[in-house]
C-alpha positions in Angstrom: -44.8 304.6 68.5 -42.6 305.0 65.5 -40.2 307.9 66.0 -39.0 308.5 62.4 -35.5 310.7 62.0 -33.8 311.6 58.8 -30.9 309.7 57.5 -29.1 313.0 58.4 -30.2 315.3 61.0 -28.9 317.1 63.7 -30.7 315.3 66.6 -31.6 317.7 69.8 -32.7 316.3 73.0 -34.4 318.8 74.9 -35.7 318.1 78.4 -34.7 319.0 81.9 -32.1 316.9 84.0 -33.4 313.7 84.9 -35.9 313.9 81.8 -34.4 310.3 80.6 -32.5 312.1 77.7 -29.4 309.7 78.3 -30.7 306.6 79.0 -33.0 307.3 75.5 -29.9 308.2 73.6 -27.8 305.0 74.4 -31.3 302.7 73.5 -32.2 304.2 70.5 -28.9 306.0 68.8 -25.4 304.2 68.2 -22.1 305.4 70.8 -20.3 307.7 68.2 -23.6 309.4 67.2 -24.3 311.0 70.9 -22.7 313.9 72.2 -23.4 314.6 75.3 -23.0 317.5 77.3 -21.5 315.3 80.8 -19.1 314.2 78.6 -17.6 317.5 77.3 -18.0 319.1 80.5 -16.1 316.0 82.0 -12.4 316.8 79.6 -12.4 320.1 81.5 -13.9 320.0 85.1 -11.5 319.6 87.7 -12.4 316.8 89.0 -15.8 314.7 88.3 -18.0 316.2 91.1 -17.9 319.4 89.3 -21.3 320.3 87.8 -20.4 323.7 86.2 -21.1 324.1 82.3 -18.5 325.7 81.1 -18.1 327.9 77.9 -14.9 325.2 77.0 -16.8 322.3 77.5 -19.7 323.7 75.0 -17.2 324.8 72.4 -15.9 321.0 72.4 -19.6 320.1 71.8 -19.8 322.4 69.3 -16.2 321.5 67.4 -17.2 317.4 67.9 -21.1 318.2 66.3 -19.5 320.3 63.2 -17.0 318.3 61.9 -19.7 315.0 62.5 -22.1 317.3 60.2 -19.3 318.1 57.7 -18.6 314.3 57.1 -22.3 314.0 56.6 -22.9 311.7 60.0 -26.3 311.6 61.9 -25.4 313.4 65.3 -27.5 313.9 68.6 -26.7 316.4 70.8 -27.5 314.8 74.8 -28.0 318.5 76.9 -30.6 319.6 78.6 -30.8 322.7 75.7 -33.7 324.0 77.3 -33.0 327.9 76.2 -33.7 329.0 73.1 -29.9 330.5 73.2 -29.1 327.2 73.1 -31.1 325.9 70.8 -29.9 328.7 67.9 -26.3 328.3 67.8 -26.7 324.5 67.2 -29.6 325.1 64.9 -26.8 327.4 62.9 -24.7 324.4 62.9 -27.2 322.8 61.1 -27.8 325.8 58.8 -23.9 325.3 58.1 -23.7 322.1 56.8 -27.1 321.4 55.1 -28.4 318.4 57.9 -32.1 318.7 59.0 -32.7 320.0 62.6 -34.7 317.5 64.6 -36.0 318.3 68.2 -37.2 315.2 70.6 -38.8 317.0 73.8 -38.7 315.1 77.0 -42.0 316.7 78.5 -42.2 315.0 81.7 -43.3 316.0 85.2 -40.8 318.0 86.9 -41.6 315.9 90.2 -40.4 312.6 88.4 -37.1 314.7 87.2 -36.7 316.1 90.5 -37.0 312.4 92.0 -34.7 310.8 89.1 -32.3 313.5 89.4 -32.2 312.8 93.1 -31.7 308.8 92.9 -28.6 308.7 90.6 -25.5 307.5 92.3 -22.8 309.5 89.7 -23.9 313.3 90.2 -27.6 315.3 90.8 -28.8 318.8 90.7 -29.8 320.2 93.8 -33.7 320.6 93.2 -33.1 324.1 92.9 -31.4 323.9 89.5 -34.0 321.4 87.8 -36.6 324.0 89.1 -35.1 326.6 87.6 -34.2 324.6 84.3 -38.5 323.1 84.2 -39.1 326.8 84.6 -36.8 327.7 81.3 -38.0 324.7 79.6 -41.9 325.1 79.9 -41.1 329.2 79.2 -39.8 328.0 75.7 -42.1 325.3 74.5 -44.6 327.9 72.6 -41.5 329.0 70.5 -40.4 325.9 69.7 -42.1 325.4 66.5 -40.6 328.6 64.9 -37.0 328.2 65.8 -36.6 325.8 62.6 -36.6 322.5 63.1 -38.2 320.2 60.3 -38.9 317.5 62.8 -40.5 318.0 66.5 -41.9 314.9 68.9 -43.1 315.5 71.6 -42.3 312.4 74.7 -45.1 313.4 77.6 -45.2 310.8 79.4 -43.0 307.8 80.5 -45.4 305.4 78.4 -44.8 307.6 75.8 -40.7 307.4 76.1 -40.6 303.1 76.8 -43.2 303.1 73.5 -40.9 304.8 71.2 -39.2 303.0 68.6 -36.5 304.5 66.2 -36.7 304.7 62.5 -34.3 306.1 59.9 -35.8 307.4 57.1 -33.7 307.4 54.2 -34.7 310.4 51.7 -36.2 309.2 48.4 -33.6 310.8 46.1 -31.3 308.2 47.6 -31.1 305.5 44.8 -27.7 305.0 44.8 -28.5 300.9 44.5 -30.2 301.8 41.0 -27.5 301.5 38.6 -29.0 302.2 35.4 -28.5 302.8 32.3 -29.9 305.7 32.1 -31.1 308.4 29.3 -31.2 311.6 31.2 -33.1 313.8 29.2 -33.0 318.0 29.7 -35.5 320.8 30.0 -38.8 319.8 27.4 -41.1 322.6 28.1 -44.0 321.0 26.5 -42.0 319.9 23.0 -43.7 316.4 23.4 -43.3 315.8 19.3 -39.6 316.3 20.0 -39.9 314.3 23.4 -41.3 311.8 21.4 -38.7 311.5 18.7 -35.9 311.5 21.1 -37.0 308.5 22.9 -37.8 306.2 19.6 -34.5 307.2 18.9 -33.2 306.0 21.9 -35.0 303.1 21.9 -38.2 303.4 24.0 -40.9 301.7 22.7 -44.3 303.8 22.3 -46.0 300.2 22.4 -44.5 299.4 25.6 -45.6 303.1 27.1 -42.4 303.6 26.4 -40.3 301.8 28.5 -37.2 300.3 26.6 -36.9 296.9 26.0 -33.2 296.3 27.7 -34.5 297.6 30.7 -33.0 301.2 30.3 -34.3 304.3 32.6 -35.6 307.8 31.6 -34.2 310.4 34.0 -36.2 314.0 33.0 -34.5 316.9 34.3 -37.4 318.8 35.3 -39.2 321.9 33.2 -41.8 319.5 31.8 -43.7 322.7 31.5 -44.7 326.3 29.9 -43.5 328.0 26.8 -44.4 325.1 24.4 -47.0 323.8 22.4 -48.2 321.0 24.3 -47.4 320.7 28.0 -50.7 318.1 28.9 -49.2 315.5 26.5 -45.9 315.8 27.9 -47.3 315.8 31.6 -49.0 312.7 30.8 -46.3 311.5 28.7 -43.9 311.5 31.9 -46.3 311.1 34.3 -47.1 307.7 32.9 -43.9 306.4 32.2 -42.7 307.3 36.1 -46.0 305.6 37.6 -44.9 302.2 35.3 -41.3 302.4 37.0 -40.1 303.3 33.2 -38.8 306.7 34.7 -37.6 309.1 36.9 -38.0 313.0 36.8 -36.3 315.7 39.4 -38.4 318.8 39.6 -37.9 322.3 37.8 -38.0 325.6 38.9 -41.1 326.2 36.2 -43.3 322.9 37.4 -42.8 324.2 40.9 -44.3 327.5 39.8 -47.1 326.0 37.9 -48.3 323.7 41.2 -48.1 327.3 43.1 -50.5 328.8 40.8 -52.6 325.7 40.2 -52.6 325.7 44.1 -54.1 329.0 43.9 -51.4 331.5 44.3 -51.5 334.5 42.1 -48.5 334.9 40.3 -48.0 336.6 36.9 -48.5 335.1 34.1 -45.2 335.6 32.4 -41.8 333.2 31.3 -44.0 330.9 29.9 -46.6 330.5 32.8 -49.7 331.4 30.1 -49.0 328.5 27.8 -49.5 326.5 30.8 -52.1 327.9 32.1 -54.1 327.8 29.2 -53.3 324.8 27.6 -54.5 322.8 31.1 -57.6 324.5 31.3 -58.7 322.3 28.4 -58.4 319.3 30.6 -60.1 317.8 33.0 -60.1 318.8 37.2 -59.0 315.0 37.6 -55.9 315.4 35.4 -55.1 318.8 36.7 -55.1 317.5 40.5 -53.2 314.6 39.3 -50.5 316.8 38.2 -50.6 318.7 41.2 -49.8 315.7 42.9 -47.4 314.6 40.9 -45.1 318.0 40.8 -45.6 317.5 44.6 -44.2 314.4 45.1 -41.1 314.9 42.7 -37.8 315.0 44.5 -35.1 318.2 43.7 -32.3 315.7 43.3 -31.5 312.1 42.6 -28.2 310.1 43.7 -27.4 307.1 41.4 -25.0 304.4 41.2 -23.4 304.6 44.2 -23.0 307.8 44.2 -21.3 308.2 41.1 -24.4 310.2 39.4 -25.9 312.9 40.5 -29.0 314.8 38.8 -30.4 317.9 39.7 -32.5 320.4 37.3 -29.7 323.5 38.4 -27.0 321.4 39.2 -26.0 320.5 42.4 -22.6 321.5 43.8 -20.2 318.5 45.9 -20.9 320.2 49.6 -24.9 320.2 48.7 -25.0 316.8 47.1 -27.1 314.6 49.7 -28.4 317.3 51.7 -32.0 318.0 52.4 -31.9 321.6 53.1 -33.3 324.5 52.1 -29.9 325.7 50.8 -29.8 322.6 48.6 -33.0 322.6 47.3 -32.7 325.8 46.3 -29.5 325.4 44.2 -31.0 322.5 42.7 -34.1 324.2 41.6 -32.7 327.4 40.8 -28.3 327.3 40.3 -26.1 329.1 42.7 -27.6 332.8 42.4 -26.0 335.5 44.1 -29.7 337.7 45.1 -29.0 340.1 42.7 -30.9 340.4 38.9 -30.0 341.0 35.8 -30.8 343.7 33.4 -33.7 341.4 32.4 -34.8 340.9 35.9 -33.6 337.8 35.9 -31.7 336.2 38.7 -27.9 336.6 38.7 -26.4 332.9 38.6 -22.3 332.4 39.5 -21.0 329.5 37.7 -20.5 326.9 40.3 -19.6 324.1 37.6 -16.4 326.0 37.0 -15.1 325.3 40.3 -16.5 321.8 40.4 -14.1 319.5 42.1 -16.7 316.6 43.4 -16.4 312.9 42.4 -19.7 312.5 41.5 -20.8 313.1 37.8 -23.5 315.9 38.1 -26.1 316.5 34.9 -28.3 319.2 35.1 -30.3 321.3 33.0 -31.7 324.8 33.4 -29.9 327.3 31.5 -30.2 326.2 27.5 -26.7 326.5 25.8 -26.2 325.8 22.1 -24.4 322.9 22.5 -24.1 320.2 25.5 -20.6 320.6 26.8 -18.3 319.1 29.9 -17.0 321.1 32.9 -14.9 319.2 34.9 -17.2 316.5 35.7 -20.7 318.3 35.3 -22.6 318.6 31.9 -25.2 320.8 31.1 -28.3 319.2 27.9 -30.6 322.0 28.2 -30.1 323.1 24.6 -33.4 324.9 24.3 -35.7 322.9 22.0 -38.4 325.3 22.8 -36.4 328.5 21.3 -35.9 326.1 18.4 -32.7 324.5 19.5 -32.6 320.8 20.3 -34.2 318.2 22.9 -30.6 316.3 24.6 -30.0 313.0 26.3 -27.0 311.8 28.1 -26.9 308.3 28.1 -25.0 306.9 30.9 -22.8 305.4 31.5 -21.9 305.8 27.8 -21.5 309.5 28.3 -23.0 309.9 24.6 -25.2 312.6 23.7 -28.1 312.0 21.3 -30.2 314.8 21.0 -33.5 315.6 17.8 -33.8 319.1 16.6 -36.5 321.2 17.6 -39.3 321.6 15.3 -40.0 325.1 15.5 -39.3 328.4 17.4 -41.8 327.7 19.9 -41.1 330.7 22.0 -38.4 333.8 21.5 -35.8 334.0 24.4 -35.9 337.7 26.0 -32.1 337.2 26.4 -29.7 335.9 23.5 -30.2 332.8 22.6 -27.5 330.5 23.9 -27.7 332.3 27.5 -31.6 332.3 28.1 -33.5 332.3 31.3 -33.9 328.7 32.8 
């Protein structure tokens, strides 16, 4: 039975003493990935017959897990962490530093615990203990699901724990092997005409679906969609050149909204939603699911070149970089916001590039400017073709920006220009 964990996750073992937590942490997990709760009690118990769990040796626990997350290292916690108590503070930790929480639940009879716990030659419960802790685990089992975890198996049977076998999945966005070049290209928002220029003068060849004939990749920044004139040829556009490997594309804050609503959520129809909306119900329900799809399967992030390149539609900043978290999806989708808005009712953004101190080159779109410019090592080429700015690529690693000029004034920003909404 495949048992497939994140690349980075905060790993929880939850079962009862005598559950096989241990013996399945030292099969399946490397040494200096497994914490374990005997071992932190063990630096502080006067001498090793002493089965108290201290306060101290949690806090150890606790300090080892943290700064394994902060370095970015798969860890798995070896307790019983049967409480819900428990649970929380080390689901915090992986609130903290942006790893997904990932529970594997040894539900096994308590009579085989009780037995197990009884045989071992270093230390046992007295069967008091492991009825009281089968009692605390069971009690907790139907909240389980809601404490937050991303990831929950369920081991209920001894065939089910010897049948297990371990697999790290590595998250799509991680294509740090791929090392380009690439032509990242900002927000569209349905300019294809200008999409269209922009990659003849880059090269792409409309013969060849446009893929370029040297073997360089199209990276869109996301915000295929709304405002513009024609958002089904651009969907296709990209859609097509992604499927033949000719692309890449992270997702935007406005395709995410568009799937919503396509998915049957009611949201207003404003910031450029109605273009959208209107234009695809020309097209078929075939092409319209197939979009759905596609926004679904897009990532929030890529990681290129070893690192080196990072592209996210709001940016990403160093500490997020990697991370599969809510936090991090949200700052790539929608910038650093503080949960205020605007006088516009628009979300208030702080300006994390300004503090941007991360090795990685981060290109991002979102927020049009009226011209593409470097902070630190983070560029922004949004510059707003669709309020009749231009359409921008970054070609890397050149670092040269080529951009067309939009057309027309496709749609009027409702802030200045130069500082619109994203």
């Amino acid at each position: 039975m495949p048992l497939k964990i994140p690349e980075f996750s905060l790993v929880l073992l939850i079962g009862v003493s005598g559950s096989g937590k241990s013996s399945f942490a030292k099969k399946h997990f490397k040494s200096t990935e497994i914490i374990s709760s005997d071992h932190c009690r063990a630096l502080v118990a006067d001498d090793e017959n002493n089965q108290l769990v201290t306060q101290e040796a949690f806090e150890i626990l606790h300090l080892i897990a943290a700064k394994r997350l902060s370095f970015g290292k798969l860890t798995v916690i070896d307790a019983t962490n049967v409480k819900p108590e428990a649970r929380q503070s080390l689901l915090a930790l992986a609130r903290k530093y942006h790893a997904l929480p990932v529970a594997i639940v040894f539900n096994l009879p308590e009579n085989l615990c009780q037995y197990r716990n009884k045989k071992r030659t270093d230390r046992h419960f007295g069967p008091e203990v492991i009825y009281k802790q089968y009692r605390d685990f069971k009690a907790s089992l139907p909240v389980l699901r809601s404490e937050g975890f991303k990831h929950i198996t369920f081991l209920d049977s001894v065939k089910d724990v010897d049948a297990a076998e371990l697999v790290l999945i590595p998250p799509l966005w991680n294509q740090k092997g791929d090392h380009g070049p690439f032509d990242i290209i900002g927000d569209v928002h349905g300019c294809f005409d200008e999409l269209v220029e922009l990659l003849q003068k880059l090269g792409y060849l409309e013969e060849r679906g446009f893929c370029h004939p040297e073997g360089r990749k199209v990276i869109f920044l996301g915000d295929l969609v709304d405002r513009g004139p024609k958002i089904p040829e651009v969907l296709r556009l990209v859609m097509s050149m992604v499927t033949n490997g000719c692309a890449l594309c992270v997702l935007g804050n406005h395709d995410i909204k568009l799937r919503r609503y396509l998915k049957g959520k009611k949201l207003k129809l404003k910031y450029g939603l109605a273009e959208s909306v209107e234009q695809l119900e020309t097209c078929s329900a075939t092409f319209v699911n197939h979009v759905i799809d596609f926004i679904d399967n897009l990532e929030f992030q890529y990681l290129l070149d070893n690192g080196n390149l990072v592209v996210a539609h709001a940016g990403l900043s160093e500490q997020l970089q990697g991370s599969g978290s809510g936090r991090a999806r949200a700052f790539a989708l929608y910038g650093d916001t503080t949960g205020e808005m605007d006088e516009f009712g628009l979300p208030v953004r702080r300006d994390w590039a300004a503090n941007y101190q991360g090795r990685a080159m981060v290109v991002y779109g979102h927020t049009p400017k009226l011209e593409a410019e470097w902070v630190n090592n983070t560029i922004c080429i949004d510059t707003g073709c669709v309020f009749g700015g231009k359409l921008t690529a970054l070609r890397y690693p050149e670092r040269e920006l080529v951009s067309v000029a939009a057309k027309f004034t496709y749609y009027e920003s409702i802030k200045t220009w130069g500082d619109a909404p994203g």
